[in-house]
PyMOL commands that place a pseudoatom at each C-alpha (Angstrom):
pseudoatom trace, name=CA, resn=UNK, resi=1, chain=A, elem=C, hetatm=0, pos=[0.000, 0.000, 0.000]
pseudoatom trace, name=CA, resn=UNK, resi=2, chain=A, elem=C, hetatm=0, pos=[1.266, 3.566, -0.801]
pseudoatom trace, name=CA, resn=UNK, resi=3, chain=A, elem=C, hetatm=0, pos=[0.381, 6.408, 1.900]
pseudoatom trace, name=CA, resn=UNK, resi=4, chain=A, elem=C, hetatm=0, pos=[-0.903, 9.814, -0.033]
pseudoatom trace, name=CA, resn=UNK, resi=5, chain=A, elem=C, hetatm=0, pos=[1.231, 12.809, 1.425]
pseudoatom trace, name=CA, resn=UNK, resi=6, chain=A, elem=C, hetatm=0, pos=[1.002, 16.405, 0.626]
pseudoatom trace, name=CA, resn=UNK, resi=7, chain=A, elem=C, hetatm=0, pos=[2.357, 17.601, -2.545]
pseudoatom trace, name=CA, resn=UNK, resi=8, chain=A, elem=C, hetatm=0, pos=[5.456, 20.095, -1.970]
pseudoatom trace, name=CA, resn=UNK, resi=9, chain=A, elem=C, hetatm=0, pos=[7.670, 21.530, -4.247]
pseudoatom trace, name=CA, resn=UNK, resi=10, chain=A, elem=C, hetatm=0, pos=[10.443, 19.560, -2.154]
pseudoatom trace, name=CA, resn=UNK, resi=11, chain=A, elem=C, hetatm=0, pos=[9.028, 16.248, -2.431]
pseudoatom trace, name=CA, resn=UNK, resi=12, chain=A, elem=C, hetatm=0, pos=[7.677, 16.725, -6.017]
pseudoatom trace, name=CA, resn=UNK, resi=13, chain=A, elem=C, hetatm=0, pos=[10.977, 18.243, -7.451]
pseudoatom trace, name=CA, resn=UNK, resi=14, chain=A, elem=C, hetatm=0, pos=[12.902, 15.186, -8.973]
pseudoatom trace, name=CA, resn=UNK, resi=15, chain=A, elem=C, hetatm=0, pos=[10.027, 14.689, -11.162]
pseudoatom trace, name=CA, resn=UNK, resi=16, chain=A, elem=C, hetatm=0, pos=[8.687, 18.368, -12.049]
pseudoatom trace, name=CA, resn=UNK, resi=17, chain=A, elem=C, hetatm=0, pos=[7.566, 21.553, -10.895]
pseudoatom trace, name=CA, resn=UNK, resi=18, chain=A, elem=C, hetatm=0, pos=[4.541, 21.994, -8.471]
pseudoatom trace, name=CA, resn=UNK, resi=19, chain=A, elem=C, hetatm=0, pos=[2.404, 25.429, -10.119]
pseudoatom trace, name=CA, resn=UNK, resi=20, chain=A, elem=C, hetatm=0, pos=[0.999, 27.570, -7.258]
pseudoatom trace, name=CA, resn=UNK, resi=21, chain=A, elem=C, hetatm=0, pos=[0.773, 30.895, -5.376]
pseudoatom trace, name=CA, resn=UNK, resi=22, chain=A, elem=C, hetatm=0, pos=[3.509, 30.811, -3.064]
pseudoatom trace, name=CA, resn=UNK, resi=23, chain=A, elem=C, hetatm=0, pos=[5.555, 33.888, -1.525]
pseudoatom trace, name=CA, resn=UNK, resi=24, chain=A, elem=C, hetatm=0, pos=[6.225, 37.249, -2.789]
pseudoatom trace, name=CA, resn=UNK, resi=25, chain=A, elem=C, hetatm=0, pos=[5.215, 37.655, -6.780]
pseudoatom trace, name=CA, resn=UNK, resi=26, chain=A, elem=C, hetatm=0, pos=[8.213, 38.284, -9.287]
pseudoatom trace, name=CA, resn=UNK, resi=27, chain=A, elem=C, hetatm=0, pos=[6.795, 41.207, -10.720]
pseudoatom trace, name=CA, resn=UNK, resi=28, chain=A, elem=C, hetatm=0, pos=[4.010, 43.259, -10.484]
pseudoatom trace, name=CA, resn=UNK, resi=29, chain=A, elem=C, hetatm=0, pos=[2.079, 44.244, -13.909]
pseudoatom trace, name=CA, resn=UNK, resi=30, chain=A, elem=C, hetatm=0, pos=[-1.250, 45.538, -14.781]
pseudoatom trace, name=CA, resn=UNK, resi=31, chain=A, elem=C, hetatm=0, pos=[-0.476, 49.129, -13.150]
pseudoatom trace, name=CA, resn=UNK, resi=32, chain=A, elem=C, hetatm=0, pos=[0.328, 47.654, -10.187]
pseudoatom trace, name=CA, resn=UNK, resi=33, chain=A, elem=C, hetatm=0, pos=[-2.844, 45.634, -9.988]
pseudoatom trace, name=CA, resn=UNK, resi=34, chain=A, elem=C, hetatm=0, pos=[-1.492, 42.235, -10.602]
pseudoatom trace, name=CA, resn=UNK, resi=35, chain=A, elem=C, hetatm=0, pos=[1.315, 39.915, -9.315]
pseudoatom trace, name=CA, resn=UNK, resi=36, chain=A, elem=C, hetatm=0, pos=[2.737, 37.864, -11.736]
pseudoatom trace, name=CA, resn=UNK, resi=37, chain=A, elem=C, hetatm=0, pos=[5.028, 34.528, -10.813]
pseudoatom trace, name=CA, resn=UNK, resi=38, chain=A, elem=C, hetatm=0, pos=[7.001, 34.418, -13.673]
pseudoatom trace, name=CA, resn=UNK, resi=39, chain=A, elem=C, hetatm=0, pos=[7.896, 31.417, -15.513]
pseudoatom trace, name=CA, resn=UNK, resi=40, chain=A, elem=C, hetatm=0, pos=[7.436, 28.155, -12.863]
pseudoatom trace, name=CA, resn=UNK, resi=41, chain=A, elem=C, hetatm=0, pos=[7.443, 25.646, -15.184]
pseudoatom trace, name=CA, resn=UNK, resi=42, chain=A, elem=C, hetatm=0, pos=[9.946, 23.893, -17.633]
pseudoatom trace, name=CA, resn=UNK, resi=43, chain=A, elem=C, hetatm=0, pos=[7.473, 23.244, -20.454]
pseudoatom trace, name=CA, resn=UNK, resi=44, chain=A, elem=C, hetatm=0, pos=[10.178, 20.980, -22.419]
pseudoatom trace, name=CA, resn=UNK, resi=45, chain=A, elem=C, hetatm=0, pos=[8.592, 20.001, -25.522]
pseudoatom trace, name=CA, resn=UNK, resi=46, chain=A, elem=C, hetatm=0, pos=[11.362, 18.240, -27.233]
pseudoatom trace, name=CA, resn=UNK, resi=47, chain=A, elem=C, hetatm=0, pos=[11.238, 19.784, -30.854]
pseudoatom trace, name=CA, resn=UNK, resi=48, chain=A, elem=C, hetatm=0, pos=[7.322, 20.062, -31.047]
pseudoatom trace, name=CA, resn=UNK, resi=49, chain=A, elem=C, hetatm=0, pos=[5.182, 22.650, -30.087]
pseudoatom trace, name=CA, resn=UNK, resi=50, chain=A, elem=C, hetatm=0, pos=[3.213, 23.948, -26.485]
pseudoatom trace, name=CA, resn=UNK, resi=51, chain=A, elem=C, hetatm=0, pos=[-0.824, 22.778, -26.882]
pseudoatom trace, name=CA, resn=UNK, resi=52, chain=A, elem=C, hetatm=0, pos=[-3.381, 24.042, -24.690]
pseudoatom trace, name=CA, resn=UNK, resi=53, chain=A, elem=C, hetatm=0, pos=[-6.383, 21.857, -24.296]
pseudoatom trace, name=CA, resn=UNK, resi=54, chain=A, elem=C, hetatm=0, pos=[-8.865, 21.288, -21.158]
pseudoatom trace, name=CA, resn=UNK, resi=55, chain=A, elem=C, hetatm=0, pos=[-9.651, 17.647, -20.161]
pseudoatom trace, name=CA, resn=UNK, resi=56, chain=A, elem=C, hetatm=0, pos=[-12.303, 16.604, -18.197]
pseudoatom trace, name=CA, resn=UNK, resi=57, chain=A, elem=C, hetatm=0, pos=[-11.891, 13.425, -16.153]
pseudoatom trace, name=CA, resn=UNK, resi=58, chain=A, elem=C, hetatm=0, pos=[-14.169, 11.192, -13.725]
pseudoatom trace, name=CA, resn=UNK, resi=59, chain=A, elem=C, hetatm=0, pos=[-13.273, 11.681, -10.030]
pseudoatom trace, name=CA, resn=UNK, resi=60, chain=A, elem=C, hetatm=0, pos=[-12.180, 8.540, -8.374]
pseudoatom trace, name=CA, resn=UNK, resi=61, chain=A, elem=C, hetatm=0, pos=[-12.204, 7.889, -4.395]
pseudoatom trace, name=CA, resn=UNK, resi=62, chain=A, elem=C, hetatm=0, pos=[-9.150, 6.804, -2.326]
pseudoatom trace, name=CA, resn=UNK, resi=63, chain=A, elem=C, hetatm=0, pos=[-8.480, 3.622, -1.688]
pseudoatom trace, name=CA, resn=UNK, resi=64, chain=A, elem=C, hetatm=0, pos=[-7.680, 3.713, -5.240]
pseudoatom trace, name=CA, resn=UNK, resi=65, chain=A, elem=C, hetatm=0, pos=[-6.142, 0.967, -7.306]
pseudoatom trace, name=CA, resn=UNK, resi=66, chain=A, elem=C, hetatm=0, pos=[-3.172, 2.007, -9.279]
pseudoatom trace, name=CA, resn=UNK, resi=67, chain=A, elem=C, hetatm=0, pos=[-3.139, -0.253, -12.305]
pseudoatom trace, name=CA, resn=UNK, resi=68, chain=A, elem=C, hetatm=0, pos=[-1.165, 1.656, -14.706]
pseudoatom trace, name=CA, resn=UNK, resi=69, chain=A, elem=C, hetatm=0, pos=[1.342, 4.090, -14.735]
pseudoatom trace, name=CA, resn=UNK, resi=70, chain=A, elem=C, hetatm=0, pos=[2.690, 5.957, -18.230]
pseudoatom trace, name=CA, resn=UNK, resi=71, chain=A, elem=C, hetatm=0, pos=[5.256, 8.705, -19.680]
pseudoatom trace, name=CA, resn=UNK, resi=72, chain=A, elem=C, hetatm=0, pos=[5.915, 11.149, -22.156]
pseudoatom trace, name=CA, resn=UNK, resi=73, chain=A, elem=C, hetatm=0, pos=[9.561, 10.241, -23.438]
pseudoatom trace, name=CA, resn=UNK, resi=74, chain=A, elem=C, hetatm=0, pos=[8.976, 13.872, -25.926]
pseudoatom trace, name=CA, resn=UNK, resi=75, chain=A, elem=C, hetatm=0, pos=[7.726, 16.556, -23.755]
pseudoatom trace, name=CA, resn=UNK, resi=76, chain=A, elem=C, hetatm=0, pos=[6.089, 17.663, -20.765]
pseudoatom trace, name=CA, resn=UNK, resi=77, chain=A, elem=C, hetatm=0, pos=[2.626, 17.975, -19.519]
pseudoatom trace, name=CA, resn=UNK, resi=78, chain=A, elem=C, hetatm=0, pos=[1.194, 20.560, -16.892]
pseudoatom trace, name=CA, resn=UNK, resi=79, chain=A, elem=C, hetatm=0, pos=[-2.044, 20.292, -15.407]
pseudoatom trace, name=CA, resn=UNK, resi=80, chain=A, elem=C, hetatm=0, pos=[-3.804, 23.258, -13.745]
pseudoatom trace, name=CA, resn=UNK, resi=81, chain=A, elem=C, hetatm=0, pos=[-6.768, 22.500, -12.079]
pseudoatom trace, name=CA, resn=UNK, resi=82, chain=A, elem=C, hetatm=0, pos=[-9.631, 25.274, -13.321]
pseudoatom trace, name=CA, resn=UNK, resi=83, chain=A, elem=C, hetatm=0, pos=[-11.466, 24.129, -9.886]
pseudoatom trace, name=CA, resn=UNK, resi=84, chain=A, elem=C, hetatm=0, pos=[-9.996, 24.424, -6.021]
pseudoatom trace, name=CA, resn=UNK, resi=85, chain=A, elem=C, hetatm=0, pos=[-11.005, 20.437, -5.762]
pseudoatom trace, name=CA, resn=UNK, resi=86, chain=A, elem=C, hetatm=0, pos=[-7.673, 18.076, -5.060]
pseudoatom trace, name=CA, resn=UNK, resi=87, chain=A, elem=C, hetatm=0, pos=[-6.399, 15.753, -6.889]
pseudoatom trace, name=CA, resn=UNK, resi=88, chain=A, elem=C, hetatm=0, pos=[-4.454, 12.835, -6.567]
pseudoatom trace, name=CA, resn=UNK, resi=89, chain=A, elem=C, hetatm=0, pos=[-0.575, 13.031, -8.393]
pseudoatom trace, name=CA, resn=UNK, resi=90, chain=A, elem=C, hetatm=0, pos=[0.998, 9.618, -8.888]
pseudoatom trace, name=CA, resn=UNK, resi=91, chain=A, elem=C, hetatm=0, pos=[4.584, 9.481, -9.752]
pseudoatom trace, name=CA, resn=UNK, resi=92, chain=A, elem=C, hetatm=0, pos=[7.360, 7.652, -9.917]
pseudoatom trace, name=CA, resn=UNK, resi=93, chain=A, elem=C, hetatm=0, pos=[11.516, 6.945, -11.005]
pseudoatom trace, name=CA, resn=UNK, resi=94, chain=A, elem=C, hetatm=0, pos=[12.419, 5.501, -14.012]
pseudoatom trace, name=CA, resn=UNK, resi=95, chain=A, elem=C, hetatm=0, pos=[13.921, 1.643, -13.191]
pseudoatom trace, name=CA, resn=UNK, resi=96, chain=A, elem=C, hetatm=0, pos=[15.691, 0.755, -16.410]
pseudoatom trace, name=CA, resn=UNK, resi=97, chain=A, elem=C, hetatm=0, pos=[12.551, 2.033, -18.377]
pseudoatom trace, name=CA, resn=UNK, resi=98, chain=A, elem=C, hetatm=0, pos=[9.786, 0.756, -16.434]
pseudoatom trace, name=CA, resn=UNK, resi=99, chain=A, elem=C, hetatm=0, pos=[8.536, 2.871, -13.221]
pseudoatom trace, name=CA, resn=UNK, resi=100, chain=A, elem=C, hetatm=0, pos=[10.546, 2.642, -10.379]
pseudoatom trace, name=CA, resn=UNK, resi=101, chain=A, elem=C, hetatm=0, pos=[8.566, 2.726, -6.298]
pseudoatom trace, name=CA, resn=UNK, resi=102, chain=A, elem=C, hetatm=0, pos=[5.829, 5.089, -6.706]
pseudoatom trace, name=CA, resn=UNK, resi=103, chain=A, elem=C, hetatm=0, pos=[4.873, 8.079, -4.674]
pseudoatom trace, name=CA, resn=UNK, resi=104, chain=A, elem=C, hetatm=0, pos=[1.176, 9.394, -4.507]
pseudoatom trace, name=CA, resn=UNK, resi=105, chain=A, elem=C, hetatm=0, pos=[0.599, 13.181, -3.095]
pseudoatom trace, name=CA, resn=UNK, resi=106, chain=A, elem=C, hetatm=0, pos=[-2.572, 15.006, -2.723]
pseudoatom trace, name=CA, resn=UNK, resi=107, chain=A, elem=C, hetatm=0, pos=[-2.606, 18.556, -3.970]
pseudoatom trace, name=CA, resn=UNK, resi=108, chain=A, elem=C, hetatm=0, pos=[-4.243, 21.772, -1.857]
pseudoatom trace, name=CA, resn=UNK, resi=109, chain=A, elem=C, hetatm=0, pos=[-6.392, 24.308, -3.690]
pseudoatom trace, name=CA, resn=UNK, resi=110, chain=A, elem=C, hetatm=0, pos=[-4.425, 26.493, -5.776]
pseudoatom trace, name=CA, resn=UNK, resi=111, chain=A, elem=C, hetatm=0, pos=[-1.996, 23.463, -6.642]
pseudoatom trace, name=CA, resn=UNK, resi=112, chain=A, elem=C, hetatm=0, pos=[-1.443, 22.106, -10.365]
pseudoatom trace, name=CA, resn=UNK, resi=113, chain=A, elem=C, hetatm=0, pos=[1.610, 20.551, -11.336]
pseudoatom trace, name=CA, resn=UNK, resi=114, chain=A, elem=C, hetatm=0, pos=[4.136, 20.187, -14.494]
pseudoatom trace, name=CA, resn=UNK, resi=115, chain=A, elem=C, hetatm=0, pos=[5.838, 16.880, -14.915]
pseudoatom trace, name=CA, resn=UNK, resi=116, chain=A, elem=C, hetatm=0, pos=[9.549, 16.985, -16.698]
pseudoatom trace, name=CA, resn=UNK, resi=117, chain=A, elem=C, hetatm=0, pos=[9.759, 15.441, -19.856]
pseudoatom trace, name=CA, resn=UNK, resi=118, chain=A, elem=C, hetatm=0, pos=[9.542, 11.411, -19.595]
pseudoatom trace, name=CA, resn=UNK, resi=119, chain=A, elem=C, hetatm=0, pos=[8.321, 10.814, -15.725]
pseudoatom trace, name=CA, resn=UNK, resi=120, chain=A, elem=C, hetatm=0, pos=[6.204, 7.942, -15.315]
pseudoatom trace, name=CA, resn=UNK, resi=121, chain=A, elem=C, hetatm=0, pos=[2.816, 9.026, -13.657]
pseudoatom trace, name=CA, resn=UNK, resi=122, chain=A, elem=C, hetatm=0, pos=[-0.513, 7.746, -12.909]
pseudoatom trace, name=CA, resn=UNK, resi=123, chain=A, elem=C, hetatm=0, pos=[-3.627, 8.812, -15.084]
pseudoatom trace, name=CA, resn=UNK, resi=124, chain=A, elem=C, hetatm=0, pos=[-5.234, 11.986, -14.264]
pseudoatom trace, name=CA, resn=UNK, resi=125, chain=A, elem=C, hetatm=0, pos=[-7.350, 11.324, -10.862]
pseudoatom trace, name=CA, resn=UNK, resi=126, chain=A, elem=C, hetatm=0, pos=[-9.297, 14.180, -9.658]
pseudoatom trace, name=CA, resn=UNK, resi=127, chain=A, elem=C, hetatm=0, pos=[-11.106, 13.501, -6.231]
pseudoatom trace, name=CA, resn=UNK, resi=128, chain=A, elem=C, hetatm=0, pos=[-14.222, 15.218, -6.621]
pseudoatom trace, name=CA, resn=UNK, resi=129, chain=A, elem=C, hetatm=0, pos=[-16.287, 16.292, -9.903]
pseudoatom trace, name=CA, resn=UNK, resi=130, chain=A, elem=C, hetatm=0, pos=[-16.238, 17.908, -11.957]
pseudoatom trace, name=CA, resn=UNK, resi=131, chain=A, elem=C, hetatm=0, pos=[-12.326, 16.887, -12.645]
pseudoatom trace, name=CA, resn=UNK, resi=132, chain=A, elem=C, hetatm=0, pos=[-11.485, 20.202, -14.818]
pseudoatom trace, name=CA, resn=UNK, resi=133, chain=A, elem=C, hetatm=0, pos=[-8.107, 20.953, -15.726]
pseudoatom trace, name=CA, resn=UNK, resi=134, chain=A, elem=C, hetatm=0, pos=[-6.177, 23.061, -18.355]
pseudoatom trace, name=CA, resn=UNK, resi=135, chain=A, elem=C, hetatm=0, pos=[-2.970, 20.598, -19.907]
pseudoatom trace, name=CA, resn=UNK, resi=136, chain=A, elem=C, hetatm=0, pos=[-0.345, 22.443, -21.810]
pseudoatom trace, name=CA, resn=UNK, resi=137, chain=A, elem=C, hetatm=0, pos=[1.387, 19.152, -23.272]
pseudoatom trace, name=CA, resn=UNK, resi=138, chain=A, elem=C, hetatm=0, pos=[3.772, 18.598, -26.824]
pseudoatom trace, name=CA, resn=UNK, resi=139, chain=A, elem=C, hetatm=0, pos=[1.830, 18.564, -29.801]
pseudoatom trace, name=CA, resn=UNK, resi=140, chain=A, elem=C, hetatm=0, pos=[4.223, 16.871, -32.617]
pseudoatom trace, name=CA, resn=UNK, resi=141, chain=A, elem=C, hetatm=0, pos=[5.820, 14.287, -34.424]
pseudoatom trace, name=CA, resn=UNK, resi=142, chain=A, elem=C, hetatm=0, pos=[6.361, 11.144, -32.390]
pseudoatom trace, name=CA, resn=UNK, resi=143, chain=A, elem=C, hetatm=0, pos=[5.239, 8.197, -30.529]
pseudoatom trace, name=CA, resn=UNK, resi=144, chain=A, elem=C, hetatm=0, pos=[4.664, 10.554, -27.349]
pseudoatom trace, name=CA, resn=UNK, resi=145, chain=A, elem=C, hetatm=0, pos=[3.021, 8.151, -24.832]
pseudoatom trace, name=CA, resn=UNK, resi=146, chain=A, elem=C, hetatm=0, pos=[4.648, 4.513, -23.153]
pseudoatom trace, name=CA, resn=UNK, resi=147, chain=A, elem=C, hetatm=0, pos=[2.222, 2.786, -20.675]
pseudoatom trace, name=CA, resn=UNK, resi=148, chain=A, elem=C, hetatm=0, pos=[3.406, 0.255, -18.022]
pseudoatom trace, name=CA, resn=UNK, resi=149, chain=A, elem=C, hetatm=0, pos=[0.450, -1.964, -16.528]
pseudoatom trace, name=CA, resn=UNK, resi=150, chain=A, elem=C, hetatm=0, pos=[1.418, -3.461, -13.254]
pseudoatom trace, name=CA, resn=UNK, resi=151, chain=A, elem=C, hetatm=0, pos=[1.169, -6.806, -12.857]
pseudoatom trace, name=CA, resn=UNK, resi=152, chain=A, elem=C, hetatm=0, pos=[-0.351, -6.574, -9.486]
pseudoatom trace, name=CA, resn=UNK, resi=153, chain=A, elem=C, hetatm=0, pos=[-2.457, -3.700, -8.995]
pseudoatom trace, name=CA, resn=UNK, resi=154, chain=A, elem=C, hetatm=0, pos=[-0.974, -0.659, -5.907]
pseudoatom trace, name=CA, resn=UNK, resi=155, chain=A, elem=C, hetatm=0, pos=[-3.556, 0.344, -3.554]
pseudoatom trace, name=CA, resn=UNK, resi=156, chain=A, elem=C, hetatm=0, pos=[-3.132, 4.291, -3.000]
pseudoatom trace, name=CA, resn=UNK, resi=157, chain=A, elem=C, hetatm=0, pos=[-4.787, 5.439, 0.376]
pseudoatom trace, name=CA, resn=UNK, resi=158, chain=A, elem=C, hetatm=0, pos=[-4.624, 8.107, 2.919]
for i in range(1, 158): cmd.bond("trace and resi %d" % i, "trace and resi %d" % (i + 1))
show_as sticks, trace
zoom trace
């Protein structure tokens, strides 16, 4: 069984960049009306070119059963919630090419997150409805997605 923990930029760094609100902005724009924090994600997209699109996914419940885990061996993919509602972020190392021991964090409101190019992660697992989120991801060329199904299923729980 994997234990959820909170998602911190600590704890979340060797596989991407957690996107939030957090200390002093690093400029302020709009005629002083707006803070803007500049530039908090590598958006690697390995030759190809930024998309925006907005996915809408089915909220699943903890215990959850972790069956599959995949990666994007071109670019990286960002996911900003559009709603305050966690979610549940399921990464893990690379192990030779196959995912290494996952970890499972639950995000606060406010939190999305970016994972770096090629970092195995679970599906996208909202907790509640209505499971909204903005994905900047590679649009391009290439075989962009590798899944890994686990032979025995993980349980993921609080």
């Amino acid at each position: 069984m994997i234990r959820t923990e909170p998602l911190t930029a600590e704890a979340f760094a060797p596989f991407g960049q957690v996107l939030q609100v957090a200390g002093e902005p690093s400029m302020i724009i709009n005629q002083g009306n707006c803070g803007r924090w500049h530039d908090l994600a590598d958006l690697d997209m390995g030759g190809g070119r930024a998309g925006l699109s907005l996915f809408r996914a089915k909220p699943r419940a903890l215990p959850y059963a972790l069956e599959m885990l995949e990666r994007h061996p071109l670019g990286a993919q960002a996911f900003v919630p559009m709603t305050a509602d966690p979610f549940l972020v399921i990464v893990a190392p690379d192990a030779g090419g196959r995912p290494g021991a996952p970890r499972a964090f639950v995000t606060a409101p406010g939190q999305g997150v970016n994972y770096r190019r090629g970092t195995w992660h679970g599906v996208l697992t909202p907790l509640t409805g209505p499971g909204l989120f903005a994905v900047v991801d590679r649009i391009g060329d290439g075989d962009n997605l590798q899944e890994h199904w686990l032979e025995t299923p993980l349980t993921i729980a609080r």
